[in-house]
FIDOPA-807179 format. One record per residue (C-alpha): residue in three letters; x, z, y. Coordinates in steps of 0.02 Angstrom, whole numbers, plus 50000, padded with zeros to 5 digits. Layout:
FIDOPA-807179
AlaXZY ...
//
This chain:
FIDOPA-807179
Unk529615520650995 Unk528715524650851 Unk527235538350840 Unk526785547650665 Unk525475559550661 Unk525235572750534 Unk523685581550495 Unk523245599850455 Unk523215596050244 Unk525005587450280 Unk525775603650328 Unk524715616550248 Unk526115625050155 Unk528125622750158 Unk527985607750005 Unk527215600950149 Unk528075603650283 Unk529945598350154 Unk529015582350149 Unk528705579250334 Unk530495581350359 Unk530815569450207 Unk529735554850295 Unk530805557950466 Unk532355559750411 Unk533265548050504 Unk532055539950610 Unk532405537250802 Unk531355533650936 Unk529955543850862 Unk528565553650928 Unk528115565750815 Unk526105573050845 Unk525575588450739 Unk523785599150694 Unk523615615950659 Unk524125620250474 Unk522775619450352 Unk521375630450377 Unk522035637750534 Unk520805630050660 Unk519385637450556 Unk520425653250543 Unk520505653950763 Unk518655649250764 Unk518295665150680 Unk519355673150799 Unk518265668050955 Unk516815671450848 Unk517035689150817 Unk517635689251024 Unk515835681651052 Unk515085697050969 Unk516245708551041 Unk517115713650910 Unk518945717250947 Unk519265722950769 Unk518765709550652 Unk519715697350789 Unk521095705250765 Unk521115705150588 Unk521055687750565 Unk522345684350691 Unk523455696650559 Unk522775685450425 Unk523425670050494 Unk525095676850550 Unk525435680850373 Unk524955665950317 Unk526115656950433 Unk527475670150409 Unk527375665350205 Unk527785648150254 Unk529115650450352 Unk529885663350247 Unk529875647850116 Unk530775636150231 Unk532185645750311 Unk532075662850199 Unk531365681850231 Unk532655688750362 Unk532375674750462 Unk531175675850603 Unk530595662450731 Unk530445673650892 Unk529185660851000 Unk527975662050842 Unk527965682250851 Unk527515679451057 Unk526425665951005 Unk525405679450897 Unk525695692251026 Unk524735681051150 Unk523265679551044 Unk522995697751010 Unk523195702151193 Unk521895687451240 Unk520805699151135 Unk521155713951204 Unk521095711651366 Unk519555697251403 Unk517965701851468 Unk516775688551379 Unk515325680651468 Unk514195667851370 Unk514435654951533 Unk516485654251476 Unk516145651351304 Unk516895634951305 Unk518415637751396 Unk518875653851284 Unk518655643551132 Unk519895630251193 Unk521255643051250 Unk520925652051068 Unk520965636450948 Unk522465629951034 Unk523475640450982 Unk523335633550813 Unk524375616450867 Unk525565626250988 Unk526125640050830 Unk526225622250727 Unk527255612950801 Unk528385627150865 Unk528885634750661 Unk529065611150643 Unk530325606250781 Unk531255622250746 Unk531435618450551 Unk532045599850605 Unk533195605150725 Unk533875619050590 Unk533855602650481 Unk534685588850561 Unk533245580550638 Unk533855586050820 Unk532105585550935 Unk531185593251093 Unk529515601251094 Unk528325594951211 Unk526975605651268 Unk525555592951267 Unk524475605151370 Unk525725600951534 Unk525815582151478 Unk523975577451448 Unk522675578651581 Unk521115580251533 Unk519565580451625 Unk518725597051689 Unk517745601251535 Unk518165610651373 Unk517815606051192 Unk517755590151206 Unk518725580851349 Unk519405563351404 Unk521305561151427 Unk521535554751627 Unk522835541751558 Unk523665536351743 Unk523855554651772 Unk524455557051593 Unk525625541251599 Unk526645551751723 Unk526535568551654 Unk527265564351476 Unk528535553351537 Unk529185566651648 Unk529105577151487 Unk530185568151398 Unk531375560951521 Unk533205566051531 Unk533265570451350 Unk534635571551239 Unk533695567551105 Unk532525553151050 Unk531495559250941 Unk529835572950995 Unk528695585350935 Unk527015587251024 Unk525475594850987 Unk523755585550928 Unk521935589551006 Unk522555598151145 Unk522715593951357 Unk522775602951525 Unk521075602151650 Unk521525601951825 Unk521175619651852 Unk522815624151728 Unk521735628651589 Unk521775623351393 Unk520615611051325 Unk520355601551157 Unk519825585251127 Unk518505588751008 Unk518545592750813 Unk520065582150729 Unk520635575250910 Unk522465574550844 Unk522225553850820 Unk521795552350984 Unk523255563251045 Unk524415550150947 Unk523325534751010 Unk523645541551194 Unk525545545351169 Unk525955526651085 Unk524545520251226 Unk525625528751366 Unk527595525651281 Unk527155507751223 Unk527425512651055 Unk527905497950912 Unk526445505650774 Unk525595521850760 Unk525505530450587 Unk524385543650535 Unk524845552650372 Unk523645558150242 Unk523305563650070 Unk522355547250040 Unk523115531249969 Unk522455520250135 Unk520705516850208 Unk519555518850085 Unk517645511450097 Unk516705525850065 Unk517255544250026 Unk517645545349827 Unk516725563549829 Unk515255554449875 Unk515365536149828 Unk516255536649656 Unk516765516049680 Unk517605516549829 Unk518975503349857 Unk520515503549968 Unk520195492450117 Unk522115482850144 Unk521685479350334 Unk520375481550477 Unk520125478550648 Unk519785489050784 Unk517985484750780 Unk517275489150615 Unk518655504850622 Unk517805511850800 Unk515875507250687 Unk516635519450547 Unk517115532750666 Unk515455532950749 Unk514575534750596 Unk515575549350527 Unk517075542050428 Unk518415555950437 Unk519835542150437 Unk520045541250610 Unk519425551550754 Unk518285540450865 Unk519035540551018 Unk520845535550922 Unk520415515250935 Unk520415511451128 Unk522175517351187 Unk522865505551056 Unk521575491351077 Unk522075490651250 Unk523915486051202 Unk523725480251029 Unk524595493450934 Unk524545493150739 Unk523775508550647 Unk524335513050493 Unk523415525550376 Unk524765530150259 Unk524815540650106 Unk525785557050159 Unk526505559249968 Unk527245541549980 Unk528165537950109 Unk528625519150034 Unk526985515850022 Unk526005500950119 Unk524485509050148 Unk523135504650266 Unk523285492350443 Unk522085493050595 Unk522475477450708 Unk521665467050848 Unk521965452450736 Unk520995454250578 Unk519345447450540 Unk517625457650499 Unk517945469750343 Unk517025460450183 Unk516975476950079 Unk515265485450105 Unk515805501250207 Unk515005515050162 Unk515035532050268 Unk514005550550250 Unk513715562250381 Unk512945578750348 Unk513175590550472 Unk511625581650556 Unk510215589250662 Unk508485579050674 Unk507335582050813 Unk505675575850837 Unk505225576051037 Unk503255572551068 Unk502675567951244 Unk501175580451302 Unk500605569251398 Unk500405555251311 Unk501435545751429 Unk502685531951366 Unk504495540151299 Unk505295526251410 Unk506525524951554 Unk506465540851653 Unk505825550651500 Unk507265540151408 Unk508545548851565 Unk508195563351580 Unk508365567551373 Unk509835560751372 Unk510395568351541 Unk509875584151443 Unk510995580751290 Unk512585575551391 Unk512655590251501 Unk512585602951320 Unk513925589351246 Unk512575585251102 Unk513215566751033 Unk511595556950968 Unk512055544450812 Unk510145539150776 Unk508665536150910 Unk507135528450841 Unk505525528050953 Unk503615523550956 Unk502515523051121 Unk502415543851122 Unk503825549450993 Unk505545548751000 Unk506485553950839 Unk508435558450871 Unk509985562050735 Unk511135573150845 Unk512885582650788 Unk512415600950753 Unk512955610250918 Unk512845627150948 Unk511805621251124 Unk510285613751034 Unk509075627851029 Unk509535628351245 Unk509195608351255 Unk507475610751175 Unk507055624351294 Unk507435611351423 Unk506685597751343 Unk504965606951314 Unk504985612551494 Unk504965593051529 Unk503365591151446 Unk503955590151277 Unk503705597451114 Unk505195597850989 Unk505335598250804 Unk507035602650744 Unk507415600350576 Unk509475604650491 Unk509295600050317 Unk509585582050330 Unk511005567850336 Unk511215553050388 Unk511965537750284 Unk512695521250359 Unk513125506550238 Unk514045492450350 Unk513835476850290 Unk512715482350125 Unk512405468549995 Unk510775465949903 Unk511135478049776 Unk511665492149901 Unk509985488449999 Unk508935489749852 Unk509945505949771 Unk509785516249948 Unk508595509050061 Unk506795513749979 Unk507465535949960 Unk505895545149968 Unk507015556650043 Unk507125543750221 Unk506475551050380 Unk507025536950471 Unk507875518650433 Unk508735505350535 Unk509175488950470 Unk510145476950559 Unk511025458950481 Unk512585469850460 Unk512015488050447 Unk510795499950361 Unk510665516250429 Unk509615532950383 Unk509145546750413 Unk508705556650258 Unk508285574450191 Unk509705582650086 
//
């Protein structure tokens, strides 16, 4: 078994979704995982959104949007008298989700999952039925009843004994080998939809090859391999041949967009190879992850900018250590805030977090702990694994730093945009 993973720019238009079939084609044994087409997450998010404000109109309206925009593609794939009835219900679904929830603020996590969903589950239903209709006979798999997730929306862990059995039942008895299944989406234990966090389709794959003992693991994308840095960013960025699974999980932390974080441990645990291959050819080598490759000797260079810095002060004056230490970060877990930087003194403790719509509720909570909180948005942060003398000197003395860490093997900031 083999598991290939395609991303939302993969199949963000019927060019794209021609190709996908092209890098099948005859392929057994495969395990197909999918994302939302293009913009479509974004697209649902605005859905909940205008739900959040109550809204029923403008929610509705971009549902339309995005039902045309998936009806233009598959009018280019199979023509415009043909209709794929269990994307029309699909749609149906959505608008009646709107229509008929009450909001409260305390559910705003579970209605997002059940919403954004949708996006993977309209995906991969207009995918398998264009294979099927084009000799690449498969089964969808509704990854909601074959992942179980923990009880918690937005951003949950896969149960992988529980899951082990639940996908295998999925898939057993077919007549077919070859399977469609949605990315960044599971089942909590209670029956409802959850995701597993922004670009979670990786670690859909990871858990599928983890689970079937897959040979490799490829992710397709419109990038030639693993590249060092971003090229938007980092003009001289180089193609990195192979990694391992260490300096690959250091890269996700930090904010590469390669590879979702979580991706690396299901196939650690049973040494699977992950390939990053170039979607637009399918011949060539592109990138390797392994167990068996030594420490990357290309400076790695990663930016992060949708960063949040905040600046907690004891009142007291007593030390910011142990409990203090617990109960911020008790405070940060239970609003799903992920800290990348911590830097402290005797009385200050200086924090990088993910922007989260629950930070303005963790200071209110933090400063009824005896803390006062600075919270500043317009800043980054920058890691440079394994940096050189040159890349020390050309980014380590910004003006623009708030705070630095420097390590034998890393330099990381913190700096104003």
């Amino acid at each position: 078994m083999k598991v290939y993973k395609f991303g939302g720019a993969s199949v963000k238009d019927a060019r794209g979704v021609r190709n996908l079939l092209d890098i099948v084609s005859g392929e057994t044994e495969l395990f197909i995982i999918v994302s939302a087409m293009g913009k479509t997450t974004n697209a649902l998010e605005a859905v909940f959104s205008a739900m959040q404000r109550g809204d029923e109109a403008a929610a509705l309206a971009s549902i339309d949007a995005s039902y045309a925009y998936h009806r233009t593609i598959i009018d280019e794939l199979m023509g415009a008298d043909r209709t794929i009835e269990d994307v029309d219900k699909l749609f149906e679904q959505l608008r009646n989700i709107v229509r008929n929830t009450i909001y409260r603020s305390s559910e705003a996590e579970l209605w997002y999952d059940t919403i954004v969903a949708y996006g993977e589950i309209i995906s991969t239903t207009i995918i398998s039925n264009y294979l099927n209709g084009h000799g690449v006979k498969n089964r969808w798999v509704d990854m909601r009843r074959a992942f179980l997730t923990e009880q918690r929306h937005k951003d949950a862990n896969v149960n992988l004994e529980a899951t082990e059995i639940r996908l295998k039942r999925e898939i057993a008895g077919s007549d077919v080998s070859v399977f469609v299944g949605q990315g960044f989406i599971g089942g909590a234990p209670d029956g409802t939809t959850t995701t597993l966090g922004r670009e979670g389709s990786d670690y859909s794959a990871a858990i599928v090859a983890n689970v079937l003992g897959a040979e490799s693991m490829s992710v397709w994308k419109d990038v030639d391999g693993i590249l060092n840095a971003d090229p938007k960013i980092f003009p001289d960025a180089r193609k990195i041949e192979r990694l391992n699974y260490m300096d690959t999980i250091e890269m996700a932390y930090s904010g590469a967009q390669i590879i979702h974080p979580k991706t690396i441990k299901p196939l650690q645990q049973k040494n699977i190879p992950l390939y990053v291959r170039p979607f637009g050819d399918k011949h060539a080598s592109g990138s390797v992850i392994t167990g068996d490759v030594e420490r990357a000797y290309e400076p790695i260079m990663i930016q992060k900018s949708n960063q949040v810095l905040l600046k907690l002060h004891s009142r007291d004056l007593s030390f910011v250590l142990e409990e203090k230490f617990a109960k911020v970060f008790n405070t940060f877990d239970s609003h799903r805030i992920k800290t990348n930087i911590v830097h402290n003194s005797a009385v200050d403790l200086y924090m990088s977090v993910d922007s989260s719509w629950h930070i303005d509720d963790a200071i209110l909570e933090l400063e009824a702990e005896g803390f006062d909180v600075e919270k500043s948005e317009d800043v980054e942060m920058v890691t440079i694994r394994y940096y050189n003398e040159e890349l020390y000197h050309r980014y380590a003395f910004d003006e623009r730093i708030i705070i630095k860490q420097v390590t034998p093997h890393s330099l990381r900031f913190v700096r104003h945009k």
